[in-house]
SERO-4910 file (N, C-alpha, C, O; in steps of 0.05 Angstrom, whole numbers):
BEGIN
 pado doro    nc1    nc2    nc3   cac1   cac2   cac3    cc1    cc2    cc3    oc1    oc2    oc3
  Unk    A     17    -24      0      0      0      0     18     25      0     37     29     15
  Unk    A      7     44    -24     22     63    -23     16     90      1     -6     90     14
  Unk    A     30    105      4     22    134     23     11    149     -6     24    157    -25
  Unk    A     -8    150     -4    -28    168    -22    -30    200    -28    -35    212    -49
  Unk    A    -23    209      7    -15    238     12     10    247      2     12    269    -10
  Unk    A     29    232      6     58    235     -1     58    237    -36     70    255    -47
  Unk    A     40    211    -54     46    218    -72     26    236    -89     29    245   -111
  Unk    A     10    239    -74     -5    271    -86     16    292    -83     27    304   -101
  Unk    A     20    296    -63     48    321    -57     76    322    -71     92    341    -73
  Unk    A     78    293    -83    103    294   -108    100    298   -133    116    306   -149
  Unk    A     69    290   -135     57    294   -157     53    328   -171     53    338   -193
  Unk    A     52    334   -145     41    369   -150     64    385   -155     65    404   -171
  Unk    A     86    374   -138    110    383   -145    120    382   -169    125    404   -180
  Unk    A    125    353   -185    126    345   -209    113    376   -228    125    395   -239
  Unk    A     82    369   -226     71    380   -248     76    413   -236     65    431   -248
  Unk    A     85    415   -222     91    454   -214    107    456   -233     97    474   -246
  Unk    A    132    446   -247    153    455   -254    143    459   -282    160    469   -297
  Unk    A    122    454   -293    109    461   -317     91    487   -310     70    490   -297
  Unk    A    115    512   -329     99    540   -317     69    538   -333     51    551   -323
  Unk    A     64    528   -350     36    541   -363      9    521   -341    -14    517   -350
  Unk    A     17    515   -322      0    499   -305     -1    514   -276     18    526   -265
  Unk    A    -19    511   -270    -33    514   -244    -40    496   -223    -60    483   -229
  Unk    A    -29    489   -199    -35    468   -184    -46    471   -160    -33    490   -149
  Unk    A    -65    461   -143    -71    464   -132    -78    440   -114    -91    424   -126
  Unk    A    -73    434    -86    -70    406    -75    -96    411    -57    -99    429    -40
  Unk    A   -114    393    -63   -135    384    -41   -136    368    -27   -127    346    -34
  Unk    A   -148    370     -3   -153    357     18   -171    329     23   -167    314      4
  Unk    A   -182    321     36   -200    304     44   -192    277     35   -168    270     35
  Unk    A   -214    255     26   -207    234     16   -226    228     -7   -250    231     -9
  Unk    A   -213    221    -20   -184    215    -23   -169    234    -27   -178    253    -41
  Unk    A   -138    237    -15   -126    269    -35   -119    276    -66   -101    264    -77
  Unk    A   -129    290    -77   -125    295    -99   -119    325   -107   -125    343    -92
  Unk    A   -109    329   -128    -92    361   -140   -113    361   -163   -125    343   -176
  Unk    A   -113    387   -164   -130    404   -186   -104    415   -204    -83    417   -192
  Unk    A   -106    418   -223    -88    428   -247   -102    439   -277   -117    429   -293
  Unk    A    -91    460   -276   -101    478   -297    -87    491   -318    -69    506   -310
  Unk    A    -91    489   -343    -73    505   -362    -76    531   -349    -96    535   -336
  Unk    A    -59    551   -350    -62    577   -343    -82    602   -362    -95    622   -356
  Unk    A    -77    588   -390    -86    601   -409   -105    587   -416   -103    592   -441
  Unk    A   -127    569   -413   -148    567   -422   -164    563   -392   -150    560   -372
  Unk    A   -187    563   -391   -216    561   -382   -229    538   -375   -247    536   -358
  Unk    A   -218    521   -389   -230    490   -400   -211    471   -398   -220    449   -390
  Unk    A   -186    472   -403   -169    456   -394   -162    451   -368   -150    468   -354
  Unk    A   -168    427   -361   -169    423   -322   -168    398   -327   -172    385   -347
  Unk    A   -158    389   -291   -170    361   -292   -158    356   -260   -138    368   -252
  Unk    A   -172    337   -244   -166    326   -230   -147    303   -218   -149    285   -235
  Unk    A   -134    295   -203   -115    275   -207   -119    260   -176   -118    271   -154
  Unk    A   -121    246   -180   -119    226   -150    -90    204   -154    -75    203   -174
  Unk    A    -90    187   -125    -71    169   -124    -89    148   -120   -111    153   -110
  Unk    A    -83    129   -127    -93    109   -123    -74     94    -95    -49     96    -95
  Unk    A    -88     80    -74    -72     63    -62    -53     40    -76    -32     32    -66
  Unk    A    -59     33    -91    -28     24   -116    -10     30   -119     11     17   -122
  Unk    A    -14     61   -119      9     78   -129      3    102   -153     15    122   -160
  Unk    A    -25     89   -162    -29    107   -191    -41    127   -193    -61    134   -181
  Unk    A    -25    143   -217    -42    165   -214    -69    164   -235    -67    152   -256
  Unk    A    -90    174   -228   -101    176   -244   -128    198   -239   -141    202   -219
  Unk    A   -130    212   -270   -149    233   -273   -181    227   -265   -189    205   -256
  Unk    A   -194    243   -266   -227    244   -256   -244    223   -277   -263    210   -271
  Unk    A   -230    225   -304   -240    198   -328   -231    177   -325   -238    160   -341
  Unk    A   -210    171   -303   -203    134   -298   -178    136   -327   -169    116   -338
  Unk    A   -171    165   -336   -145    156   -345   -114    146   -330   -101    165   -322
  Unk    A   -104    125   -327    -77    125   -317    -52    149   -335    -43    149   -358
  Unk    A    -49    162   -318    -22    173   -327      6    158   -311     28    163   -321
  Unk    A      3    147   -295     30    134   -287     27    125   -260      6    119   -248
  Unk    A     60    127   -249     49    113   -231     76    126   -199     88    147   -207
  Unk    A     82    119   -176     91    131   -156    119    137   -165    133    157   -162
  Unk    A    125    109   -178    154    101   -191    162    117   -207    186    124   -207
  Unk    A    140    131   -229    151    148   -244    136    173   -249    119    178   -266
  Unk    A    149    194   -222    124    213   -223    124    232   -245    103    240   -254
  Unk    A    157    243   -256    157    263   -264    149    248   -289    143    266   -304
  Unk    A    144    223   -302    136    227   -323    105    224   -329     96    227   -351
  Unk    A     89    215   -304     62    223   -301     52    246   -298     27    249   -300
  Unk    A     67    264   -292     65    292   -294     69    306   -320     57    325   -329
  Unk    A     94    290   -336    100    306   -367     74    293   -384     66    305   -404
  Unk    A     62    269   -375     37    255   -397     14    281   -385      0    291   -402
  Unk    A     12    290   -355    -16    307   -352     -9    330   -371    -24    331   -390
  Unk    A     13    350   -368     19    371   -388     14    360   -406     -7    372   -412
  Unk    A     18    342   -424     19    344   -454    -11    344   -463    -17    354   -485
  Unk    A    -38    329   -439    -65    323   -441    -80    352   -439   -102    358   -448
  Unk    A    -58    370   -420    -76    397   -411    -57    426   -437    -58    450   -436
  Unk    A    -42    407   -457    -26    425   -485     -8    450   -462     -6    474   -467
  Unk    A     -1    439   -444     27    457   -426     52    444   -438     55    421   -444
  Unk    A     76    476   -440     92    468   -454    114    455   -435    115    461   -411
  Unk    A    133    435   -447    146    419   -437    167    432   -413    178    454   -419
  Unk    A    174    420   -383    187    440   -362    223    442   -365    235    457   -350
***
């Protein structure tokens, strides 16, 4: 079982270092980060951890997983068109 909090909080980190994104870490349960292109309205999406390890969006897409955060974070930029960090 993974720490779920821990990898929401690496996660957010990860996807900070992509400036055209917006992050934002929520609370409760499960934890999950909000992320936003900066320049559009419409581009968003939710991200949880799964107790596995995985990340995945509000549509049950996997973007990756604890093992490989920063590149679950370069697959959310490329889904929300943020340019590469």
């Amino acid at each position: 079982m993974v720490d779920t909090v821990t990898g929401i909080q690496e996660f957010a980190s990860a996807v900070s270092a992509h400036m055209d994104l917006s992050v934002r870490v929520l609370g409760g349960a499960p934890p999950r980060v909000q992320v936003r292109n900066r320049f559009s309205d419409t581009l968003c999406e939710t991200v949880t951890c799964s107790e596995s390890g995985a990340f995945i969006t509000s549509w049950g897409y996997r973007l990756g997983t604890v093992e490989g955060v920063k590149d679950a974070a370069a697959r959310l930029a490329y889904l929300l068109a943020a340019l590469p960090a």
